[in-house]
Every structure is written in C-alpha cells, then in structure tokens.
N, C-alpha and C positions, 0 to 999 in steps of 0.2 A: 351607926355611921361606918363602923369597919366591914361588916354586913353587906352594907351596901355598895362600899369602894370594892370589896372581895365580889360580889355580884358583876360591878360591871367591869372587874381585868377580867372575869373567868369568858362574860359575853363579846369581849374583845379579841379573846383568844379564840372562843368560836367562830368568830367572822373572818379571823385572819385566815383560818382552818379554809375555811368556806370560800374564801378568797382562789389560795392558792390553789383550789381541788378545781375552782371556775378557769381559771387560768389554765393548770393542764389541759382543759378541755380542750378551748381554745386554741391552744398551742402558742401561746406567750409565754413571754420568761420572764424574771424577775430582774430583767438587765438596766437596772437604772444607769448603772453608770456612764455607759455607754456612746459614744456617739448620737448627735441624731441622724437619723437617715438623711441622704440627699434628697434635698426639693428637686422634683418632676419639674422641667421644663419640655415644652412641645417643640418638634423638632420642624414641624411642616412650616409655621409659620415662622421661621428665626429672623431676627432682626435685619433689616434689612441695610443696616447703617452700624460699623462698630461704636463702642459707647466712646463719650465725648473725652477727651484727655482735664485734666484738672489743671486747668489757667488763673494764675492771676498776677498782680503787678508783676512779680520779679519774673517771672514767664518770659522767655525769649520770644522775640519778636515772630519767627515761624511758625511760633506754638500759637501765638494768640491769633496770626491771621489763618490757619488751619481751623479755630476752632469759628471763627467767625464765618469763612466759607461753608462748613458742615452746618454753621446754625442758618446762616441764608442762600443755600445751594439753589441754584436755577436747574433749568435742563442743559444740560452739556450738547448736546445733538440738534440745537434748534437756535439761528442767531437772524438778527435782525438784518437786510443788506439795505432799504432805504425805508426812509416815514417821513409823514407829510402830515400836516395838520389842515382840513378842511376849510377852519374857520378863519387862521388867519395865514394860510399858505405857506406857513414854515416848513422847510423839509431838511433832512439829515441824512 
C-alpha cells in the first residue's frame, strides 16, 4: 500500500513536470490568480438602443414613463394626418 501511494505522488510529480514543460511551449503561465480577460464584444454591430434603466414601484414617475416609451417606441418621422374607416365611414 505505501508502494503504491509512493508510485502514484512520484506519477503525479511527473505529469506536473510534464505539465509545466507543455505550458512553456505554449507560452501560458501559471497565473491563476489573475484577472479574467475581458469578454470580446463586436463593435460593427453595437446596440442600437442604450440598455433599459431598472424601474419599479418606487421609480419616479419620469423613469417609468421613459422605460415604457423605450419598450413601445413607434417611428418618430412618420405620423398620421387623417383615417377613415371604409366600412362604417368613421374618420379622424
């Protein structure tokens, strides 16, 4: 049994060996600590709307009706000047 515990810290030690010699190759480092890198965002397609502000009850009143125009935005450039209904001749 000690045999055997001595066999595999010695195979342990060899892979760590083995390890870090793959690693030089590479050109990685052993920097766990670290930081993670920043995530890649694409820049061509950036959002086209900033993200939504975070509303709820105690939210002033400007906050909630800002978030509710951004959630049901029309076209700004395009408005309506008369309409009529065919069928029963209503117009507006």
């Amino acid at each position: 049994m000690v045999q055997e515990l001595a066999a595999a810290l010695a195979e342990i030690e060899l892979l760590r060996a083995e390890n870090e010699r793959l690693r030089g190759l590479l050109g990685l480092t052993d920097d766990r600590q670290a930081e993670p890198p920043v995530a890649w965002e694409p820049t061509l397609f950036a959002p086209a709307v900033p993200p939504r502000p975070v509303v709820d009850r105690r939210s002033a009143p400007a906050d909630k009706i800002g978030l509710f125009r951004s959630l049901f935005a029309g076209r700004d450039d395009v408005y309506a000047v008369r309409w009529q209904n065919d069928r029963s001749g209503k117009s507006g």
